[in-house]
N, C-alpha and C positions, 0 to 999 in steps of 0.2 A: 155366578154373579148376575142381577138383573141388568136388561137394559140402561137403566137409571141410573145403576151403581155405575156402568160402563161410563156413562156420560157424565156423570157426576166428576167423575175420576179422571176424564179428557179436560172438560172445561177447568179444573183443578188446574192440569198440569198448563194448558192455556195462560190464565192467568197468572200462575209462578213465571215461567216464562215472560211474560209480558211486561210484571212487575221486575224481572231481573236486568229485562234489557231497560229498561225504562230507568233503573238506576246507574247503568252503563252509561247512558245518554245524557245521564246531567255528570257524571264524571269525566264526561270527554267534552261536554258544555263547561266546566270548569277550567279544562286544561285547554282549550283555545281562546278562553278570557283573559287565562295568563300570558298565553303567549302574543295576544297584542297589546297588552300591557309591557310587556319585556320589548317587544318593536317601540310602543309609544314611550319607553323610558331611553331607546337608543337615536329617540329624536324621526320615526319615523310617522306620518299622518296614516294612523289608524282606517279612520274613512275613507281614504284614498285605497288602501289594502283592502276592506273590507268590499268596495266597490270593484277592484279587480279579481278578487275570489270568487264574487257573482257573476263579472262577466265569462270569466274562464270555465264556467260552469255550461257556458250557451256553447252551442255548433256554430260553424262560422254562417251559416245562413239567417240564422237568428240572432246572431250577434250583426250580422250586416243590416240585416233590416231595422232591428232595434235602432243602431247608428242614424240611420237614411232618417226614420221617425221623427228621429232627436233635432238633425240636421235642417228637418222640413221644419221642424217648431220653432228653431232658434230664428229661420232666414223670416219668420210668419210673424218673427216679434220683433223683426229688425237685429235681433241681436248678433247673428253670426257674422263672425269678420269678411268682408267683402272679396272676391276672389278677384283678381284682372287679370285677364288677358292679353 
């Protein structure tokens, strides 16, 4: 078999591949739609989950910093509740 055929025959299998996970991906894209549909029908705030499965996603150093971020914009806009001491 040629070079070409060799290659021909990789990028084939490449793309099946690609195309198989890629069909995996919207079936398991389907089946975590439902399952915050089944949270959001048991009264729970979707967005609020959705926002803690990204954070749970960070290391704590990156989650700390994110926070501190957060914490400097809110005190910059007035908004965060006042601490006393």
């Amino acid at each position: 078999m040629s070079e070409i055929g060799v290659g021909r025959d990789q990028l084939r299998a490449f793309i099946e591949r690609i195309e198989r996970l890629e069909e995996e991906k919207k079936a398991i894209s389907e089946d975590i739609k439902e399952v915050y549909g089944e949270a959001k029908g048991t009264g729970f705030d979707v967005k609020a989950m959705r926002q803690i499965v990204r954070i749970r996603k960070l290391d704590a150093s990156e989650r700390m910093e994110q926070e501190a971020i957060l914490d400097t914009y809110l005190h910059a806009l007035g908004m965060a509740p006042d601490v006393e001491n």
